[in-house]
PDB file with SEQRES, HELIX, SHEET and CRYST1 records, atoms N, CA, C and O in Angstrom:
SEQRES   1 A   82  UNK UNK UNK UNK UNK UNK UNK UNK UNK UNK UNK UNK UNK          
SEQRES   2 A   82  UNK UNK UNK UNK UNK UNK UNK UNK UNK UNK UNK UNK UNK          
SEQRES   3 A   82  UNK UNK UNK UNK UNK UNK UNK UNK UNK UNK UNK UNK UNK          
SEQRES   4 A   82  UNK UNK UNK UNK UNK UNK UNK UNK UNK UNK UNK UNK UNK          
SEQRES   5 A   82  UNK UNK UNK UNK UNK UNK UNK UNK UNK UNK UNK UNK UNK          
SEQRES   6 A   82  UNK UNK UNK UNK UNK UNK UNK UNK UNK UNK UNK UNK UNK          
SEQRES   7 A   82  UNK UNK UNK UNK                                              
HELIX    1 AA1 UNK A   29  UNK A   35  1                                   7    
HELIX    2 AA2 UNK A   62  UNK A   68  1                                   7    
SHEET    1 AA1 2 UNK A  15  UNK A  17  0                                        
SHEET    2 AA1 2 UNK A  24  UNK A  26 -1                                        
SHEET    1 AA2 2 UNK A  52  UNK A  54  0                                        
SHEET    2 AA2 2 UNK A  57  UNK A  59 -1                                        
CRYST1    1.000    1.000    1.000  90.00  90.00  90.00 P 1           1          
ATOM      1  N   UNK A   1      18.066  -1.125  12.829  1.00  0.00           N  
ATOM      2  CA  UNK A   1      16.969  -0.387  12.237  1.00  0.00           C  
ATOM      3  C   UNK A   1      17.470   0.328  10.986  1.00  0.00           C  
ATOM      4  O   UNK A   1      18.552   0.859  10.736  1.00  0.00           O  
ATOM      5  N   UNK A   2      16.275   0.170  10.231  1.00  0.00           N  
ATOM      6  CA  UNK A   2      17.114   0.936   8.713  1.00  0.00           C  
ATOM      7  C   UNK A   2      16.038   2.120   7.988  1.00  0.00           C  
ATOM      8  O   UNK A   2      14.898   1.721   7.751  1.00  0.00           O  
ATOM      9  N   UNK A   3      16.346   3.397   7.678  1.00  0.00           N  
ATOM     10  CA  UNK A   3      15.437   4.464   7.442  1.00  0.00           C  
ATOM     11  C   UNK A   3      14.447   4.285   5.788  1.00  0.00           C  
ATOM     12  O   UNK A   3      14.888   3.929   4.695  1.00  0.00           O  
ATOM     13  N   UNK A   4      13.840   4.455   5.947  1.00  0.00           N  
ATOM     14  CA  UNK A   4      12.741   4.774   4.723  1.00  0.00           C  
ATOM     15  C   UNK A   4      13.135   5.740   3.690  1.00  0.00           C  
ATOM     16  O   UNK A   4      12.727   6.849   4.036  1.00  0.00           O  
ATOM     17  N   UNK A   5      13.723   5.786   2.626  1.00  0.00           N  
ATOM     18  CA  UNK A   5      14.053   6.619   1.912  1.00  0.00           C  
ATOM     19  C   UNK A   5      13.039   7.614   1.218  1.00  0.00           C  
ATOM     20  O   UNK A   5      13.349   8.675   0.675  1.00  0.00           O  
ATOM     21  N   UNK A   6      11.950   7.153   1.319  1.00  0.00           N  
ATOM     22  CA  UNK A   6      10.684   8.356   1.311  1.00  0.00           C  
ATOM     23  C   UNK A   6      10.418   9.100   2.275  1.00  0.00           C  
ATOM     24  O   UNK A   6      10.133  10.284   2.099  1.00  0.00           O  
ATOM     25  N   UNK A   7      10.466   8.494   3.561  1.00  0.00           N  
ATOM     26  CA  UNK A   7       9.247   9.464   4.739  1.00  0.00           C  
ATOM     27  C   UNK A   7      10.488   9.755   5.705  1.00  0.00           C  
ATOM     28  O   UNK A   7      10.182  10.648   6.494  1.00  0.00           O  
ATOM     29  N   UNK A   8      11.811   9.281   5.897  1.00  0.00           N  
ATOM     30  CA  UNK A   8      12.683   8.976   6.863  1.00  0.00           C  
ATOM     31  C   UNK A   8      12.455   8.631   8.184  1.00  0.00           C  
ATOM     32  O   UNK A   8      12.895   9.169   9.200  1.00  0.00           O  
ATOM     33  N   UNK A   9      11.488   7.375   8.023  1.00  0.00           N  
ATOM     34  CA  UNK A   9      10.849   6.696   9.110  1.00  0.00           C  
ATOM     35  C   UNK A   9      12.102   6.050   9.515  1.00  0.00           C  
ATOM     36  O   UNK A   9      12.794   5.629   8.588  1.00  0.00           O  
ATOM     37  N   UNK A  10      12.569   5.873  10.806  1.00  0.00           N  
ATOM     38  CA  UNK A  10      14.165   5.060  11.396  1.00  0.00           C  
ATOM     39  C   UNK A  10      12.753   3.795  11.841  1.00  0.00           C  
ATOM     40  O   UNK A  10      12.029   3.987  12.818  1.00  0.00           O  
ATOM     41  N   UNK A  11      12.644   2.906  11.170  1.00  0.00           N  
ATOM     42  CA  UNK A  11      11.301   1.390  11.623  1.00  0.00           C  
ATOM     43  C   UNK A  11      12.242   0.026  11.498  1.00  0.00           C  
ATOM     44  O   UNK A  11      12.668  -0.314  10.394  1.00  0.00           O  
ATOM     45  N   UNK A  12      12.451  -0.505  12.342  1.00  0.00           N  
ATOM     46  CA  UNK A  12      12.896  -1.686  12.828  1.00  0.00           C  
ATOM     47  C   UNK A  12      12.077  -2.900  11.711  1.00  0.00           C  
ATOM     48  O   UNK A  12      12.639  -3.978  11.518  1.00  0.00           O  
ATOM     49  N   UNK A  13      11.053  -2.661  11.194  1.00  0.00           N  
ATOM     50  CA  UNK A  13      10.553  -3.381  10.042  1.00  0.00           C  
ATOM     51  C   UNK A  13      10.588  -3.018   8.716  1.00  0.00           C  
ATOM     52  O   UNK A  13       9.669  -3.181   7.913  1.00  0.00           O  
ATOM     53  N   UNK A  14      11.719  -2.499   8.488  1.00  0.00           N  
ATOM     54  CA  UNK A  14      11.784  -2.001   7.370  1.00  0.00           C  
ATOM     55  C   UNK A  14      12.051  -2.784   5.738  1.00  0.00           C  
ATOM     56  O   UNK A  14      12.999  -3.484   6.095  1.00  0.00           O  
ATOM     57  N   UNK A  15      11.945  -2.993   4.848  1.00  0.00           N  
ATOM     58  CA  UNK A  15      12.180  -4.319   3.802  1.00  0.00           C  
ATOM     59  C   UNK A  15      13.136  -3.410   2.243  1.00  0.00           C  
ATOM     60  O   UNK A  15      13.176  -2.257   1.812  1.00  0.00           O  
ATOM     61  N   UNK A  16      13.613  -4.429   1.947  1.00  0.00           N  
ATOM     62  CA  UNK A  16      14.648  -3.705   0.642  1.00  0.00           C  
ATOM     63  C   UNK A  16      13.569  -4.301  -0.671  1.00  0.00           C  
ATOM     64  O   UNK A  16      12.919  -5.325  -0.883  1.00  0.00           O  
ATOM     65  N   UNK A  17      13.809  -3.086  -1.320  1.00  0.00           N  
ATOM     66  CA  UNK A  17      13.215  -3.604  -2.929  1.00  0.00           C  
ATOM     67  C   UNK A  17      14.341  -3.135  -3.448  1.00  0.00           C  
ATOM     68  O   UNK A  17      15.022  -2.144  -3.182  1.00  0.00           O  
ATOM     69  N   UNK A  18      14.493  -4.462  -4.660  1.00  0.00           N  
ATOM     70  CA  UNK A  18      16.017  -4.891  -5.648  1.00  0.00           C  
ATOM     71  C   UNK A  18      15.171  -4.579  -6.389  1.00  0.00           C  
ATOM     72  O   UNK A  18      13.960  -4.666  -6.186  1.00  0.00           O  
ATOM     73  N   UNK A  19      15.985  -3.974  -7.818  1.00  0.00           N  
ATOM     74  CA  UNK A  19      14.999  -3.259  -8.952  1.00  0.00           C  
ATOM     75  C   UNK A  19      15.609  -2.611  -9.383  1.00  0.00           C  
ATOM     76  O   UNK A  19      16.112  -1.606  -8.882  1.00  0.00           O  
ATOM     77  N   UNK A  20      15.806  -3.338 -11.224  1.00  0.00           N  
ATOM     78  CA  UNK A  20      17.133  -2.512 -11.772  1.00  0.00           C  
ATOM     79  C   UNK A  20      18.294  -2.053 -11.575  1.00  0.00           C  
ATOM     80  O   UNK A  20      18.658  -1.026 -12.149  1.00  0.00           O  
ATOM     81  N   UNK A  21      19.169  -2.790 -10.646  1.00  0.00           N  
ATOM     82  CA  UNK A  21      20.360  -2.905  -9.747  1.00  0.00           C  
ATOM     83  C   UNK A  21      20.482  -2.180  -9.079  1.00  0.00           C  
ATOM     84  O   UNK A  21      21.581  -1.653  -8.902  1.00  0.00           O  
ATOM     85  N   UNK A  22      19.066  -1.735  -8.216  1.00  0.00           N  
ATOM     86  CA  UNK A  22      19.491  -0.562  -6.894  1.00  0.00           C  
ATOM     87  C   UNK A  22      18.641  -1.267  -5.900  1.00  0.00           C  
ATOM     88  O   UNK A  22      17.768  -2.114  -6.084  1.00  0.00           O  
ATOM     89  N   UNK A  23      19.065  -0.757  -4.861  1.00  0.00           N  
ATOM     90  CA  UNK A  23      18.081  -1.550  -3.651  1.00  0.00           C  
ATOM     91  C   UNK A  23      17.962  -0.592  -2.952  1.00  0.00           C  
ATOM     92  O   UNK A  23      18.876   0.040  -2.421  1.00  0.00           O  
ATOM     93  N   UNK A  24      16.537  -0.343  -2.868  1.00  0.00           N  
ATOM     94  CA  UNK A  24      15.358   0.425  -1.982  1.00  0.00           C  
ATOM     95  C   UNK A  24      15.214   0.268  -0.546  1.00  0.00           C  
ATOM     96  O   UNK A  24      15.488  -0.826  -0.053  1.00  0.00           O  
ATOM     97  N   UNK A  25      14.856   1.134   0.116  1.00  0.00           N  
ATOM     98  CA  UNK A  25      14.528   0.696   1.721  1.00  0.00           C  
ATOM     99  C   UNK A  25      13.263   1.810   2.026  1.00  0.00           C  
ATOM    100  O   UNK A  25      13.254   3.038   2.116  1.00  0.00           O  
ATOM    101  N   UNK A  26      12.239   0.800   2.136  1.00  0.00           N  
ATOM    102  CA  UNK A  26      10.914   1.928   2.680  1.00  0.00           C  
ATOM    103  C   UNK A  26      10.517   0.684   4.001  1.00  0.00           C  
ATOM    104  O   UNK A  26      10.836  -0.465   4.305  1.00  0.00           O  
ATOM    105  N   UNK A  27       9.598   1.821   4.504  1.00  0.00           N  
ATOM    106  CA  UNK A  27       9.042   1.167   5.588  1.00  0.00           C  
ATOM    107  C   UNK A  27       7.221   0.826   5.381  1.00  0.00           C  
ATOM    108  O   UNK A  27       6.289   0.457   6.095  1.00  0.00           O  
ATOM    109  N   UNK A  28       7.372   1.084   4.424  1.00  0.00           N  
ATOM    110  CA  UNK A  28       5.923   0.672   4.009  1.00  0.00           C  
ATOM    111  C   UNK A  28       5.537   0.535   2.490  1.00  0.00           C  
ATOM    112  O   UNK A  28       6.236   0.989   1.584  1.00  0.00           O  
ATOM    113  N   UNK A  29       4.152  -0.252   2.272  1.00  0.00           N  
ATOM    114  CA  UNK A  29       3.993  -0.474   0.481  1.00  0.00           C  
ATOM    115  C   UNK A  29       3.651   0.968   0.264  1.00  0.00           C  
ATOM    116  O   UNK A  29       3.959   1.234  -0.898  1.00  0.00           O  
ATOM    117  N   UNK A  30       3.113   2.095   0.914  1.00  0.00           N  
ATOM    118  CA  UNK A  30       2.718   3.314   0.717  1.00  0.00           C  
ATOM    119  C   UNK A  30       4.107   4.303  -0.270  1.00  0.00           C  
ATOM    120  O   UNK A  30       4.247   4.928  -1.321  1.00  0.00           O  
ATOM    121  N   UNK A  31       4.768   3.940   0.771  1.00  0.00           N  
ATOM    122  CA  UNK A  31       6.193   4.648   0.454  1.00  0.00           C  
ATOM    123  C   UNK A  31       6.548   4.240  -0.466  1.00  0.00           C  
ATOM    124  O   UNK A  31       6.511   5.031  -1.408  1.00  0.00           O  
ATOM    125  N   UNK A  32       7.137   2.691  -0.790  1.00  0.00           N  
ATOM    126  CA  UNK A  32       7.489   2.483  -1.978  1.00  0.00           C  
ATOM    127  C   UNK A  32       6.277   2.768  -3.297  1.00  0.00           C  
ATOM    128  O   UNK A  32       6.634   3.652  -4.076  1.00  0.00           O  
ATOM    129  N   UNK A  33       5.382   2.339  -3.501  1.00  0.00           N  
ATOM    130  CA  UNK A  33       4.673   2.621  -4.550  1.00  0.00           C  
ATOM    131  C   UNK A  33       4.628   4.357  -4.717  1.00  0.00           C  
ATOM    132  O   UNK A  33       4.093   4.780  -5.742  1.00  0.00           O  
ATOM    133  N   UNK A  34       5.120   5.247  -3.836  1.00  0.00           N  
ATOM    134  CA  UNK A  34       5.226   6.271  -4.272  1.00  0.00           C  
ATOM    135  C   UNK A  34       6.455   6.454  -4.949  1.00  0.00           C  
ATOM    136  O   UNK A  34       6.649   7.347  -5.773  1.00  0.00           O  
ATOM    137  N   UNK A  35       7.275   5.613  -4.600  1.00  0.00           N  
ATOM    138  CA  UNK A  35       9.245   6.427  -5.358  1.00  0.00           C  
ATOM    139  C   UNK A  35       9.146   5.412  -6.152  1.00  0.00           C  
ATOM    140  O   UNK A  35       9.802   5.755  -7.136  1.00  0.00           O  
ATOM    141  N   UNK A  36       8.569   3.959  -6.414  1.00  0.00           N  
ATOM    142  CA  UNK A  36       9.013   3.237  -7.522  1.00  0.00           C  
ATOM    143  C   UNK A  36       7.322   2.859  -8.769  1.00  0.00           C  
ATOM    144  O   UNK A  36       7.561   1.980  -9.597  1.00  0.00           O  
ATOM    145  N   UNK A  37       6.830   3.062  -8.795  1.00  0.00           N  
ATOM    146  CA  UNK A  37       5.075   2.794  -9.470  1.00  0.00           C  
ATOM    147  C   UNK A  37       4.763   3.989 -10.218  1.00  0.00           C  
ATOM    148  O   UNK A  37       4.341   5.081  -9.836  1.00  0.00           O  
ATOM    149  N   UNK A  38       5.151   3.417 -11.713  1.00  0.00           N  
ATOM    150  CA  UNK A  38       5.264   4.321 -13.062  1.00  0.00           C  
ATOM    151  C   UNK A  38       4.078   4.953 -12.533  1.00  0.00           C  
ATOM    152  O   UNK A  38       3.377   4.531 -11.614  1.00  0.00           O  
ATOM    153  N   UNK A  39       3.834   6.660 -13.629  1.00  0.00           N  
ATOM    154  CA  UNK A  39       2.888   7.214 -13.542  1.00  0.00           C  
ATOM    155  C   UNK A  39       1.990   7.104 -14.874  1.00  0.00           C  
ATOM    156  O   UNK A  39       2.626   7.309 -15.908  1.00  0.00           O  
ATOM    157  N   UNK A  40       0.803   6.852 -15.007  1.00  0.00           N  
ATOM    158  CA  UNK A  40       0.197   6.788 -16.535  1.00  0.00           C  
ATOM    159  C   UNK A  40       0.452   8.010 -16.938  1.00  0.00           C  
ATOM    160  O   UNK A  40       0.578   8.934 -16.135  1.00  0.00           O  
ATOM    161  N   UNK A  41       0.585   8.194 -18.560  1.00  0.00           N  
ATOM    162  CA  UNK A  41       0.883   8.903 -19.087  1.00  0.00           C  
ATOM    163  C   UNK A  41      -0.376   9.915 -19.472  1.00  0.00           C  
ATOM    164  O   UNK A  41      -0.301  11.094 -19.820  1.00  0.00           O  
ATOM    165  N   UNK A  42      -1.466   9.151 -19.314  1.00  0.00           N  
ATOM    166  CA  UNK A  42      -2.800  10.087 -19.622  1.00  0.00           C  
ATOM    167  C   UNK A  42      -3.220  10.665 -18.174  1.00  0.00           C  
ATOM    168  O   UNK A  42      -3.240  11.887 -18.025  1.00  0.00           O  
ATOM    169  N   UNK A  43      -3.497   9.960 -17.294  1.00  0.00           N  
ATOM    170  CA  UNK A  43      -4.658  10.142 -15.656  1.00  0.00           C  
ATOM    171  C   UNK A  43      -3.563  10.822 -14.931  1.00  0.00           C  
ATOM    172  O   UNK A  43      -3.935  11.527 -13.993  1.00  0.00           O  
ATOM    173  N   UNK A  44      -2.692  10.781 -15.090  1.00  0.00           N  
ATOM    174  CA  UNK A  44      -1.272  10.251 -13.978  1.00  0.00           C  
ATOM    175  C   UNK A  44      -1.162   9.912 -12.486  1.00  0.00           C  
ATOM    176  O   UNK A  44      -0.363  10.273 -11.622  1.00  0.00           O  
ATOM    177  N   UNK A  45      -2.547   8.854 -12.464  1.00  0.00           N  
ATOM    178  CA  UNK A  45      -2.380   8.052 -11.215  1.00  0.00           C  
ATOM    179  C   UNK A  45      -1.366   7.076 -11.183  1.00  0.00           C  
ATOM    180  O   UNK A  45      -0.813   6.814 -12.251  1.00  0.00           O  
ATOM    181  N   UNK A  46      -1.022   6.493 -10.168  1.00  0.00           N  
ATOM    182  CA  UNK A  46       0.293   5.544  -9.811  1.00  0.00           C  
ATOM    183  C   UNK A  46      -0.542   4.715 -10.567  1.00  0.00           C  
ATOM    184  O   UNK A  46      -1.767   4.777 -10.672  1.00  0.00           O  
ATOM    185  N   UNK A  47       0.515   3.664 -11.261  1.00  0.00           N  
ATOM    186  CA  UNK A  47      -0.130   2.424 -11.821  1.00  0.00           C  
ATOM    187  C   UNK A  47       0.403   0.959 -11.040  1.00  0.00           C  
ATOM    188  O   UNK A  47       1.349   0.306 -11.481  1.00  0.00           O  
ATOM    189  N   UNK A  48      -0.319   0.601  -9.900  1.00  0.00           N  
ATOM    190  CA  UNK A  48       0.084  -0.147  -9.194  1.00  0.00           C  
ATOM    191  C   UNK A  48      -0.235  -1.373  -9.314  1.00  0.00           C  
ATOM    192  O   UNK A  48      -0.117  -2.296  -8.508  1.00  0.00           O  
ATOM    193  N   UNK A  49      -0.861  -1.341 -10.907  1.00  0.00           N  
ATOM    194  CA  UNK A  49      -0.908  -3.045 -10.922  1.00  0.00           C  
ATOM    195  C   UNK A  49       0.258  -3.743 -12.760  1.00  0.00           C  
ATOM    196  O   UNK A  49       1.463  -3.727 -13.010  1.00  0.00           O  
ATOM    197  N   UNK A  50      -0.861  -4.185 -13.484  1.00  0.00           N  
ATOM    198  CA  UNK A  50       0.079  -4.498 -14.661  1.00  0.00           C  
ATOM    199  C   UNK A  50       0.171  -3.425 -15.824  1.00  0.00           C  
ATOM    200  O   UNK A  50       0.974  -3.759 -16.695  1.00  0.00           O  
ATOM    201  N   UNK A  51      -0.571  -2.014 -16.077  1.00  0.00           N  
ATOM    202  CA  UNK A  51      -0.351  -1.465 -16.656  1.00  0.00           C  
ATOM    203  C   UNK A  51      -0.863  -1.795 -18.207  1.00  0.00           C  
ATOM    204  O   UNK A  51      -1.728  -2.589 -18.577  1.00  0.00           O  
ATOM    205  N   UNK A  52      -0.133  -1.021 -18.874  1.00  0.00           N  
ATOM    206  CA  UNK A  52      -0.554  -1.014 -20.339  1.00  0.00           C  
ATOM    207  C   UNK A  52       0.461  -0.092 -20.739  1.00  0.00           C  
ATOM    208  O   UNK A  52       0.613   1.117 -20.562  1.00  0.00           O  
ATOM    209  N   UNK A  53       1.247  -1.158 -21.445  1.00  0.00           N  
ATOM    210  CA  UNK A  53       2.650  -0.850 -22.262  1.00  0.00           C  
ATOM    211  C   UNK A  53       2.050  -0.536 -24.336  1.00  0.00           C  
ATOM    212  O   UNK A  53       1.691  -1.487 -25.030  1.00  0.00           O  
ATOM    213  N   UNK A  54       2.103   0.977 -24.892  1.00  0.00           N  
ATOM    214  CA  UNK A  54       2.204   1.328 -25.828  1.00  0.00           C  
ATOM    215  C   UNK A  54       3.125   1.555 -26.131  1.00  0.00           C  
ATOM    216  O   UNK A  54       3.440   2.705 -25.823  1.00  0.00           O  
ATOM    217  N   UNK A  55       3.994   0.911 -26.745  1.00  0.00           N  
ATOM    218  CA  UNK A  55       5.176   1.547 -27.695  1.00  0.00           C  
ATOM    219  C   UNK A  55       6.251   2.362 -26.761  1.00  0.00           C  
ATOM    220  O   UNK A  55       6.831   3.416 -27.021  1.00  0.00           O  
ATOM    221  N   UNK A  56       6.335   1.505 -25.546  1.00  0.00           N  
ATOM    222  CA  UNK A  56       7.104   2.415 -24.803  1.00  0.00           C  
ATOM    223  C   UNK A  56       6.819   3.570 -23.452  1.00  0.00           C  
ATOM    224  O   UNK A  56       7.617   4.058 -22.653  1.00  0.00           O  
ATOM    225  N   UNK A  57       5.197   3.760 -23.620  1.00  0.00           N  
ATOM    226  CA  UNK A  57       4.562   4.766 -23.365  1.00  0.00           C  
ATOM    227  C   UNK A  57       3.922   4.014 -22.134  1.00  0.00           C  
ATOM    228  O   UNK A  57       3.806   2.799 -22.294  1.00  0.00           O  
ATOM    229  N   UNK A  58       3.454   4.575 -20.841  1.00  0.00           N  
ATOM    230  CA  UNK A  58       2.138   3.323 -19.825  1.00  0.00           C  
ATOM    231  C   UNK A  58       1.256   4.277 -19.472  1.00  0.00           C  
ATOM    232  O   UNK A  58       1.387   5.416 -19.024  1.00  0.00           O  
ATOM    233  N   UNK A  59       0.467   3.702 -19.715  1.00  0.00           N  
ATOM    234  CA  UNK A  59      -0.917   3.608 -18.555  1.00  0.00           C  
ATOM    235  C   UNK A  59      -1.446   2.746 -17.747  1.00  0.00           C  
ATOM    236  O   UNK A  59      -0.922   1.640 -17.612  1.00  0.00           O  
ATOM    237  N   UNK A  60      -2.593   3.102 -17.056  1.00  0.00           N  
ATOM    238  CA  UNK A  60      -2.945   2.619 -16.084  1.00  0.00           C  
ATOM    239  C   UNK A  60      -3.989   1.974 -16.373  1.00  0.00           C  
ATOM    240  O   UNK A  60      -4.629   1.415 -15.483  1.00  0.00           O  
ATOM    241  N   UNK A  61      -4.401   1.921 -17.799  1.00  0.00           N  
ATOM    242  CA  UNK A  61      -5.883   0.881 -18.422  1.00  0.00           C  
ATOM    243  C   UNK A  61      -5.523   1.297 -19.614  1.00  0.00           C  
ATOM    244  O   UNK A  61      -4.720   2.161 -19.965  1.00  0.00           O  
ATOM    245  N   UNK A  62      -6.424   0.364 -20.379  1.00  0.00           N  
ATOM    246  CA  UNK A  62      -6.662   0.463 -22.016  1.00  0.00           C  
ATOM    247  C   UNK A  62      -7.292   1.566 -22.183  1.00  0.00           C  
ATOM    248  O   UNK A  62      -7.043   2.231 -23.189  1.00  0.00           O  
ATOM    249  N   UNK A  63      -8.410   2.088 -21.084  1.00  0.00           N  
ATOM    250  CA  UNK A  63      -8.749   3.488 -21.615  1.00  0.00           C  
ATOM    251  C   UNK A  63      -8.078   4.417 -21.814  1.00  0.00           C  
ATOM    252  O   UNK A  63      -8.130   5.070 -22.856  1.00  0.00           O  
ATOM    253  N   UNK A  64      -7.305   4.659 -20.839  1.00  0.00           N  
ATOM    254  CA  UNK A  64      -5.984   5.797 -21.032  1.00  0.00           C  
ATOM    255  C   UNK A  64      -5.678   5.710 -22.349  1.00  0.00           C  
ATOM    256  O   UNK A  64      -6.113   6.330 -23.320  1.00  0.00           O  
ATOM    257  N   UNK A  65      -4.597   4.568 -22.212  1.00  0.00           N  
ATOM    258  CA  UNK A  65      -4.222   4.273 -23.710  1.00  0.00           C  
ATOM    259  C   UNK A  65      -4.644   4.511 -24.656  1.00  0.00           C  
ATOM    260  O   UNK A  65      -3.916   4.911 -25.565  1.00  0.00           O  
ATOM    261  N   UNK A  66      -6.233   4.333 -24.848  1.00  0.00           N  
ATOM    262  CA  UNK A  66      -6.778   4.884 -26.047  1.00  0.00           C  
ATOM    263  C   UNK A  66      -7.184   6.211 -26.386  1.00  0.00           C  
ATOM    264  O   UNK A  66      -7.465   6.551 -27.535  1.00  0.00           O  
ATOM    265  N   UNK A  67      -7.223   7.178 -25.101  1.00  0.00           N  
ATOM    266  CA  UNK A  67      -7.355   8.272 -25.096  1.00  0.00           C  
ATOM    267  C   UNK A  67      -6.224   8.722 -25.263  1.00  0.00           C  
ATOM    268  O   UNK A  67      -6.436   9.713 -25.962  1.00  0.00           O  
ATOM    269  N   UNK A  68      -5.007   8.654 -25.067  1.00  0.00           N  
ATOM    270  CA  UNK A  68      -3.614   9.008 -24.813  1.00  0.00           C  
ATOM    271  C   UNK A  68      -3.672   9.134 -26.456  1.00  0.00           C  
ATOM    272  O   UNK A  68      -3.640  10.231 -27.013  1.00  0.00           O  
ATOM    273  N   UNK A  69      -3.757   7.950 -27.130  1.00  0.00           N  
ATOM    274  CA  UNK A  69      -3.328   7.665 -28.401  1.00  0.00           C  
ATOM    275  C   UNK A  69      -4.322   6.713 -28.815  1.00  0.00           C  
ATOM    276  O   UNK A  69      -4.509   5.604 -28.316  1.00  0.00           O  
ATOM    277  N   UNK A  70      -5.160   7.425 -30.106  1.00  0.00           N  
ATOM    278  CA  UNK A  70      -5.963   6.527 -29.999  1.00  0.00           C  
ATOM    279  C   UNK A  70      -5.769   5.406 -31.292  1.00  0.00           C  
ATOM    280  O   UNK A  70      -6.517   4.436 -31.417  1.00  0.00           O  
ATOM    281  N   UNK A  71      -4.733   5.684 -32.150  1.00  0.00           N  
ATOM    282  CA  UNK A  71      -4.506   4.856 -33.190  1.00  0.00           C  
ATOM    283  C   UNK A  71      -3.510   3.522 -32.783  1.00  0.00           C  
ATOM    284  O   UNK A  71      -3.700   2.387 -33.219  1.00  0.00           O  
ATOM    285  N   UNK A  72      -2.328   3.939 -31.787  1.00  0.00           N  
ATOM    286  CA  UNK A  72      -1.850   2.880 -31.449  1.00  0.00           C  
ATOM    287  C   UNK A  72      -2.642   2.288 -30.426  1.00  0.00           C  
ATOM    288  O   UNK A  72      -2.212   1.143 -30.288  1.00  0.00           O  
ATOM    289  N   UNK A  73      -3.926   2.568 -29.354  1.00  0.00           N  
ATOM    290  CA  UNK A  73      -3.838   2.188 -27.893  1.00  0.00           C  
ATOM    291  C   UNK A  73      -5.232   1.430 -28.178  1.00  0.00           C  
ATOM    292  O   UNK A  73      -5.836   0.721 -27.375  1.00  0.00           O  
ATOM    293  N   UNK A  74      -5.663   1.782 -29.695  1.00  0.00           N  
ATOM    294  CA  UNK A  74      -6.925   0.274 -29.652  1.00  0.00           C  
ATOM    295  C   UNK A  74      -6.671  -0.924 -29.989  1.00  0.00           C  
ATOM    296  O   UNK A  74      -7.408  -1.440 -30.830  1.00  0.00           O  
ATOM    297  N   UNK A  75      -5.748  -1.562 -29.521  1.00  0.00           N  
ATOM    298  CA  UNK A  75      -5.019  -2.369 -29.735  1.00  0.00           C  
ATOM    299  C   UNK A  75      -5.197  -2.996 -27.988  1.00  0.00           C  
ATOM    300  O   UNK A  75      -5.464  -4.164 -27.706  1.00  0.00           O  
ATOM    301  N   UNK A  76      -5.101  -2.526 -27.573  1.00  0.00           N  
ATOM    302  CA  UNK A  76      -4.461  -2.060 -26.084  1.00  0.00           C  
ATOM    303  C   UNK A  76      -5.862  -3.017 -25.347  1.00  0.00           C  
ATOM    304  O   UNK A  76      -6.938  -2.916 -25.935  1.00  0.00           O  
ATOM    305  N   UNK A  77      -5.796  -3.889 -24.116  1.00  0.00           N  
ATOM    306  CA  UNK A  77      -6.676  -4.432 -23.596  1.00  0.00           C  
ATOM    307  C   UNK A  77      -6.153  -4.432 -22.400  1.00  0.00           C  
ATOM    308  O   UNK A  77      -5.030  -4.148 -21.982  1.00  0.00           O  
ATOM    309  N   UNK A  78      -7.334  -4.871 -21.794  1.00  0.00           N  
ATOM    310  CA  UNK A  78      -7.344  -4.081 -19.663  1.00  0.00           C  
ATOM    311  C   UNK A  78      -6.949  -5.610 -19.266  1.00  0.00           C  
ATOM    312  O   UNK A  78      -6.177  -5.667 -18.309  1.00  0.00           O  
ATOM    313  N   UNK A  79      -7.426  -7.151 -19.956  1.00  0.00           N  
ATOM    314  CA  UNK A  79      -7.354  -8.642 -19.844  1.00  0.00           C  
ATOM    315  C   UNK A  79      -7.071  -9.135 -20.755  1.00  0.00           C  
ATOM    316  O   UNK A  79      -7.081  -8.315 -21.673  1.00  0.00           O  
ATOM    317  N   UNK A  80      -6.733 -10.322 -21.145  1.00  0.00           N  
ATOM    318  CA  UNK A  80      -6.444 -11.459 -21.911  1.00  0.00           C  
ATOM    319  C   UNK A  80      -7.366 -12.373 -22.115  1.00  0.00           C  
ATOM    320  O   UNK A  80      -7.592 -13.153 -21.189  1.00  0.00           O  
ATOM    321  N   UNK A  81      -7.924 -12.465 -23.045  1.00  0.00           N  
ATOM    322  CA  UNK A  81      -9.025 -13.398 -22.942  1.00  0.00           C  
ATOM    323  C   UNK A  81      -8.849 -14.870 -23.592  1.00  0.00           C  
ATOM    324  O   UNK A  81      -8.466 -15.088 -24.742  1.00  0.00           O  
ATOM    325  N   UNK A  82      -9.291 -16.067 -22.390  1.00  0.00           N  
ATOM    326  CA  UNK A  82      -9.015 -17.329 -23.033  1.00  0.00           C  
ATOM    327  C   UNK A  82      -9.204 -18.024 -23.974  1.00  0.00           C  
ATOM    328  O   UNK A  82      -8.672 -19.132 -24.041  1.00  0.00           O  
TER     329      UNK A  82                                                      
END                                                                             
C-alpha cells in the first residue's frame, strides 16, 4: 500500500503521476488535480483541461485571457477551427 501525498490516504489503489522528473502518488484524480492542475491566472479555478497559454501566462478559457490581458489574449481561442 502506498500513501497519497495530498490527503495521506494509506489506499492499496493508489497510482504514480511522472511529471517533470518527479513521481507523484495520490489516491485519487481529486487529489492529484489539486497538487498538480495550473491555476488560471484571472478566475483561479484549477484548469483541468487544455488551458490557454499567453506568453507564458494560463488560463482556463480565452475569456480569462482576454480579460487578464486584453491586447495579447484576443488572439487567444477556447477551439481550433477546421
Amino acid at each position: 500500500m502506498a500513501t497519497c501525498e495530498v490527503c495521506g490516504n494509506d489506499y492499496d489503489m493508489t497510482f504514480e503521476v511522472h511529471a517533470q522528473g518527479e513521481v507523484h502518488t495520490f489516491d485519487s484524480f481529486e487529489c492529484a488535480i489539486s497538487r498538480m492542475a495550473p491555476i488560471c491566472e484571472q478566475c483561479q479555478c484549477r484548469i483541468m483541461g487544455h488551458g490557454v497559454d499567453v506568453d507564458g501566462h494560463w488560463y482556463c478559457g480565452a475569456h480569462c485571457a482576454r480579460v487578464a490581458d486584453p491586447e495579447r489574449g484576443r488572439q487567444a481561442r477556447d477551439a481550433v477551427l477546421a
